[in-house]
C-alpha positions in Angstrom: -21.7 -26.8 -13.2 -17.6 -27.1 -14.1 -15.6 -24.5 -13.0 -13.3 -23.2 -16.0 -9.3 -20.9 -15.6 -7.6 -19.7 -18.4 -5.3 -17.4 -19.0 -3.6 -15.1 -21.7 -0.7 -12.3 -21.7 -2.1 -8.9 -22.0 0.1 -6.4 -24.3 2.0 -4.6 -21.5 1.3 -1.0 -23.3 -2.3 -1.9 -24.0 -3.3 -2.7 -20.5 -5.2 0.5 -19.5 -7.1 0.5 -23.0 -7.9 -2.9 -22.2 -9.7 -2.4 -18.4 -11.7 0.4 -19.9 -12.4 -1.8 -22.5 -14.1 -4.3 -20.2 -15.7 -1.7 -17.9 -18.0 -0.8 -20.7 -18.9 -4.2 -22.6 -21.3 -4.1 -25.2 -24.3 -5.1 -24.4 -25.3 -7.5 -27.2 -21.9 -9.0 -26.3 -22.9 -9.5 -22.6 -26.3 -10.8 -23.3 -24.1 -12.9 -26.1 -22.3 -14.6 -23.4 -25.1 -15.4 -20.9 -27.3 -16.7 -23.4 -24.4 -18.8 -25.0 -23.8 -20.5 -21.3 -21.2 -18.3 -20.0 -21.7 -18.2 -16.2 -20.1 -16.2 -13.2 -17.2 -15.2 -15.7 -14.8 -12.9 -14.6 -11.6 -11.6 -16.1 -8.3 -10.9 -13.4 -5.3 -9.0 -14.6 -2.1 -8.8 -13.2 0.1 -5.6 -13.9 2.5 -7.6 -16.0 -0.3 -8.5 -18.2 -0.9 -11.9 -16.9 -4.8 -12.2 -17.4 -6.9 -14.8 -15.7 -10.5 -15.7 -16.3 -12.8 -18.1 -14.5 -16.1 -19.2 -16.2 -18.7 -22.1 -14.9 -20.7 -23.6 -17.4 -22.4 -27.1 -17.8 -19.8 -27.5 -21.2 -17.2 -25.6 -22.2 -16.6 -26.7 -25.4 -20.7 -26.3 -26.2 -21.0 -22.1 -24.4 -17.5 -21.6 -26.8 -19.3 -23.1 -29.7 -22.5 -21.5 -29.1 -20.9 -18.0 -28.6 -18.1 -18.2 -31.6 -20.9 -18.7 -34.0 -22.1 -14.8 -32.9 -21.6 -12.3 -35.2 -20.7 -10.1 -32.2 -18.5 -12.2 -30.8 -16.7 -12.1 -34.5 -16.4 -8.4 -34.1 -15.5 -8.2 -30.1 -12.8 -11.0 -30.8 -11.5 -9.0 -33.5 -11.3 -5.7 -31.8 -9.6 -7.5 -28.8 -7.2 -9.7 -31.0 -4.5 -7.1 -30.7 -4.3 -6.4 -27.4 -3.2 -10.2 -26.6 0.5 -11.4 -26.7 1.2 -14.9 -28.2 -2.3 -15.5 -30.1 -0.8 -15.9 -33.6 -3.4 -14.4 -35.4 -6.5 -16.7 -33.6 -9.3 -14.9 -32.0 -8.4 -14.2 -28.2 -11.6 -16.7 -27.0 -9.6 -19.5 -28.7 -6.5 -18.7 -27.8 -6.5 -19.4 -23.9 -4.7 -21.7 -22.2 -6.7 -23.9 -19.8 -5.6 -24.2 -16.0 -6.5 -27.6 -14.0 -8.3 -27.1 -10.9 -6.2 -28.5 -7.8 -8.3 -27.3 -4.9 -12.0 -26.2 -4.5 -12.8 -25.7 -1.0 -16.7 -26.7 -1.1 -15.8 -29.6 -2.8 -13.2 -30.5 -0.2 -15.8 -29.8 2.7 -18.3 -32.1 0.9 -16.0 -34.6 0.6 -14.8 -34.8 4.1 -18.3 -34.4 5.6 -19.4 -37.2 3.6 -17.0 -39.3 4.4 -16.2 -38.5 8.0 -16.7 -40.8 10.5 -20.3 -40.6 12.3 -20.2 -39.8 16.1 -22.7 -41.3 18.5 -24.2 -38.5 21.1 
């Protein structure tokens, strides 16, 4: 499963509306998101606003399509459109910028035990 960051700029002034926002997610919107291919997604902010996510999914680009065809995600991106900096009138889940992965520690580790030289006993 790919590993996914993103990140957007949270509205300095809206930041507390938007945590509790998150603490209590609807729950069609939840089940929305699992069900669309959204795995161990998490959301990181930073108190400037500088919010990171991290999703895993088998496709990105498929768990986006899937979920922006939702009626609830229509309403949740709409409700959360303001709250985001920079968007320019797109819904927030199409508006993130995508980080490359540099470093994965398991992946390293695999790598090197794989291709580590074998030691006699």
């Amino acid at each position: 499963m790919a590993r996914y960051c993103f990140c957007l700029q949270v509205r300095p002034d809206r930041m507390s509306e938007y945590v509790q926002r998150h603490r209590d997610v609807w729950p069609e919107m939840l089940q929305a998101l699992a069900d669309s291919g959204w795995r161990n997604y998490s959301l990181f902010l930073r108190d400037d606003g500088l919010m990171i996510g991290y999703v895993e999914a088998d496709d990105l680009d498929a768990a986006q399509g899937a979920i922006s065809a939702l009626d609830v995600n229509t309403a949740w991106q709409a409700e959360m459109a303001d709250f985001f900096i920079g968007i320019n009138g797109r819904p927030p889940d199409e508006s993130f910028l995508l980080l490359d992965e540099i470093f994965h520690l398991e992946d390293q580790l695999q790598h090197r035990a794989a291709t580590a030289p074998k030691r006699e006993k």
